[in-house]
N, C-alpha and C positions, 0 to 999 in steps of 0.2 A: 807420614808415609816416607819410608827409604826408600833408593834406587841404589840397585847392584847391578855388577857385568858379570854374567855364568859362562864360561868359555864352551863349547861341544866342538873341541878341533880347534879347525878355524872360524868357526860362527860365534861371534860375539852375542849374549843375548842381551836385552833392558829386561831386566824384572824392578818391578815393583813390588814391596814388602812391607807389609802392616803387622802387627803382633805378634805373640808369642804362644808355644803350643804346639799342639799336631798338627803337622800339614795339611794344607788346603792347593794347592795347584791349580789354577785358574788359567784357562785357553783361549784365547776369544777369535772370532771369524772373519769374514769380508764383509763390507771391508771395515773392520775397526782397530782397536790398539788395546794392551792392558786397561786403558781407562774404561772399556766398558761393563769392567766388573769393579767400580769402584764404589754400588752401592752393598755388594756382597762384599767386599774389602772390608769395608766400616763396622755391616753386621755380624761377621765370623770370628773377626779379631777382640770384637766387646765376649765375644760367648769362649772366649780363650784356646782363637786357634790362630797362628803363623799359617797365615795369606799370603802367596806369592804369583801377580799375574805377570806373565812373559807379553815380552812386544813377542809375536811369530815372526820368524825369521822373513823379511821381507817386508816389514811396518818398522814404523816408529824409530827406534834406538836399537832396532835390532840391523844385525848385517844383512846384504841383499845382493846373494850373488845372482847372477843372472839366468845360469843355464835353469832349465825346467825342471831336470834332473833332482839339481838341491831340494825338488819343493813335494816331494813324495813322502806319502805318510809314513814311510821307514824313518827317512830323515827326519821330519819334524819328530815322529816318536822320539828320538834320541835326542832330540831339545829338550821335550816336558821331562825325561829320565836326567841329561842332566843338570837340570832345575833340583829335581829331586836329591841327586846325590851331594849336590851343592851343600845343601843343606843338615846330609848325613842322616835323612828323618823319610828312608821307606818303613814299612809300607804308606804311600802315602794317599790323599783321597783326590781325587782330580773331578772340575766340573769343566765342560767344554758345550761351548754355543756354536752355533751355524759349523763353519770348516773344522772348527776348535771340538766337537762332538764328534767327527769321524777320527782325530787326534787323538782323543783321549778314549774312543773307543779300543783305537788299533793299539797304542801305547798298553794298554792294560793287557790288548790280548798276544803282543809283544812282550810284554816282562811283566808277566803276570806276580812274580813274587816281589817286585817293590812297587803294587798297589794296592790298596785294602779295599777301596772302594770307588765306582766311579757314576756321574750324574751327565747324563747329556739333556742339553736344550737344543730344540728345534728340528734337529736332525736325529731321530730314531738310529740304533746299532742293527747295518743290512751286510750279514755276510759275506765276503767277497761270492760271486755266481758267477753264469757260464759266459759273462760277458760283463768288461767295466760300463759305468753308469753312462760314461759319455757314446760310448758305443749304441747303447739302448737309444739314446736321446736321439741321436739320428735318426732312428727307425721313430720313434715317436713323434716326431719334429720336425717329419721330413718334409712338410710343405707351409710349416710357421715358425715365427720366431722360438727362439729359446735363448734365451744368455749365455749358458755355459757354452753351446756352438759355437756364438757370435768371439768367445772369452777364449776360443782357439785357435782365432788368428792372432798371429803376434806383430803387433804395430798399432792397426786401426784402434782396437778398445784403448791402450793406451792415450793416444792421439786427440781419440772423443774425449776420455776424464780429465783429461790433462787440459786439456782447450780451458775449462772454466770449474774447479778444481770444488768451487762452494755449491756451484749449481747443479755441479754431479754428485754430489752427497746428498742436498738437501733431498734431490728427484729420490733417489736409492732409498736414506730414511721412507721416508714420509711412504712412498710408493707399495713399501712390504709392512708398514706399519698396522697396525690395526685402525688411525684416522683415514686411511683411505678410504675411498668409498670403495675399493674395488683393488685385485690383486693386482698390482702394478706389475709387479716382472713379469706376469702370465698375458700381457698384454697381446690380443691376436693381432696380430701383425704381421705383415710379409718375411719369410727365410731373409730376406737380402738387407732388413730394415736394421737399425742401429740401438745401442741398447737404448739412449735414453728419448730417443721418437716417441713423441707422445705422451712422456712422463710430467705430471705437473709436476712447476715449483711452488709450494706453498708460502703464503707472504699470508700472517706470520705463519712460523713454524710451530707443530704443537706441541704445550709446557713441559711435555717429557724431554726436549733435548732443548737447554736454554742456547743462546747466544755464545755465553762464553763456553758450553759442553762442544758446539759445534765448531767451533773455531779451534778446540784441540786439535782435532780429525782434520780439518783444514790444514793448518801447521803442518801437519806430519805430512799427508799428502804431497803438500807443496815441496816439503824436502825431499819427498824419499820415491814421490811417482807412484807406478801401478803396476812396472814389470812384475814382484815381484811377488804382487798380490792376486794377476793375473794367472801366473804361472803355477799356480794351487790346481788349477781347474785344468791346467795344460799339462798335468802329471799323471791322468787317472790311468790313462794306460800303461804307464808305468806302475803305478799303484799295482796294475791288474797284475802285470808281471808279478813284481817282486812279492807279492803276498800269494802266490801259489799253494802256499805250502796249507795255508790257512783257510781254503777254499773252505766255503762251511761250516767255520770255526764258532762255538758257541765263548759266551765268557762268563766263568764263573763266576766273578768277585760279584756282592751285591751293588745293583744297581738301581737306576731310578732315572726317570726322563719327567720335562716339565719343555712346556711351548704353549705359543699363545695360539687361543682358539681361531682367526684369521690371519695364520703363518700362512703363507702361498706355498710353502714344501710340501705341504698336504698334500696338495695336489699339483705333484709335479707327475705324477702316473695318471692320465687320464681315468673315471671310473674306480679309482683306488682311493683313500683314505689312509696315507702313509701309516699315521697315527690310530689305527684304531688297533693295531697289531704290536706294541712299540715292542712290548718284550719276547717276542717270540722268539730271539734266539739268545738269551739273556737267560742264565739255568738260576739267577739268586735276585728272580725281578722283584723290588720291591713299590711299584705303583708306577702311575703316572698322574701329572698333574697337568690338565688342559684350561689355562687361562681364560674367560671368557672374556671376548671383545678386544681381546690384544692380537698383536701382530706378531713380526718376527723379531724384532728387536728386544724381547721379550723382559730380558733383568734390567732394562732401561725401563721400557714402556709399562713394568708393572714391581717394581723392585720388592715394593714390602710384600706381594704375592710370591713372587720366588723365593724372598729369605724365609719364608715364613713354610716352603715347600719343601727349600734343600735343607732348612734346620731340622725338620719332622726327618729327612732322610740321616741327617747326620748324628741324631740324637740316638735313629733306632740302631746305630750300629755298635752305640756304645750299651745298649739294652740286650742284645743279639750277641754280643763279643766280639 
């Protein structure tokens, strides 16, 4: 494994880089680091493709400014872009988990000609509409908990994860994981309640994230905090602005979604089923794969089932042109 520095501006990125080959561009979400695609690293690189996953701007080795503003998917799009030109190797193929899937959805439908193809986990591609998603959530929300509300104030969340840095990840893992008995983030609980209220800590943790996988996440936490991982969730209306243009917007490059069958984003709409629609505005869909018995964590918690999902995706496009 190398590590490089990709500049966009002033934002230094961390990429990490396996192999050689056609690009692979890798995103990853809240809260984790490039290493959560590092069983896709291993198996991309053996099939002869140049792997590159980015810390996101706000993790790990990457910069973290502070305003909110930095942290809108315009701007992160022109991270994964220039990851890409780093490299000199558009059209390139982008896969993106949890945050990392609305990145690499908007990035593709942003510069549409330097991507050839692009795979989201966990988070289906939802149009911009007549209202950002945080907006919605209030009206959905308005008399219980939700995180991303609670992820609007700026201080408290910080404050909570930061208090005990292993015990708020392990809760987060474990909680949207598919070991849970139950959807952890969806926990009913009172508007005023804190996010991780009620969350068990698991002792042990289970085998998909060993000791030493957790203590990366750890590490990084402790150096770099949670502003700036918070401030994702504190952009959406910004989001909603600046992607105006795009209201509605389908994407054509072929695509393809995979998530596990007890993600709690399923059902973040009450009575809805995120996932039973993924490709609806998706004009070149080529499937979905639903995990059974896994969580959100999902290229962790089931790795040879994703490689073995996004390889089927990556093969048919060399089959397809």
């Amino acid at each position: 494994m190398d590590f490089i520095t990709v500049k966009n501006g002033e934002i230094s990125l961390n990429v990490a880089v396996k192999g050689e080959g056609p690009l692979i561009v890798c995103v990853h979400g809240w809260p984790e680091l490039w290493y959560s695609w590092r069983w896709q690293m291993d198996h991309f690189a053996a099939l002869g493709f140049k792997v590159a996953a980015l810390d996101v701007r706000g993790y790990g080795g990457s910069s973290k400014p502070p305003e909110v503003a930095a942290y809108s998917l315009c701007q992160l799009a022109s991270d994964v872009i220039a990851v890409v030109d780093h490299f000199g190797a558009a059209p390139a193929i982008l896969f993106g988990h949890d945050w990392g899937a609305p990145i690499v959805w908007n990035t593709t439908l942003l510069y549409p000609e330097k991507i050839r193809a692009v795979a989201g986990l966990s988070v289906p591609y939802m149009p911009r509409g007549e209202m950002s998603f945080i907006e919605l959530a209030k009206i959905l929300y308005k008399d219980r908990f939700f995180y991303q509300l609670y992820f609007q104030k700026e201080g408290p969340p910080e404050a909570e994860f930061e208090a005990d840095i292993p015990a708020a990840l392990r809760k987060i893992y474990y909680s949207a994981s598919g070991d849970s008995p139950r959807d952890g983030l969806m926990i009913d609980k009172g508007p005023d309640s804190t996010m991780l209220d009620g969350m068990p800590d698991p002792d042990p943790f289970p085998a998909w994230m060993s000791p030493a996988d957790l203590k990366v996440y750890v590490d990084a936490f402790t150096a770099g905090g949670f502003r700036g991982p918070f401030n994702r969730y504190r952009a959406q209306n910004i989001d909603f602005a600046e992607l105006a243009a795009y209201a509605g917007a389908k994407i054509a490059q072929p695509t393809f979604f995979v998530a596990g069958e007890r993600d709690p984003v399923r059902n973040f709409v009450g009575g809805m089923d995120l996932y039973a629609n993924a490709g609806a505005a998706l004009e070149d869909f080529r499937g979905a794969v639903i995990i059974p018995g896994v969580g959100h964590w999902v290229q962790q918690e089931a790795p040879d089932a994703v490689n073995l999902a996004l390889e089927g995706f990556v093969e048919g496009l060399s089959r397809s042109g």
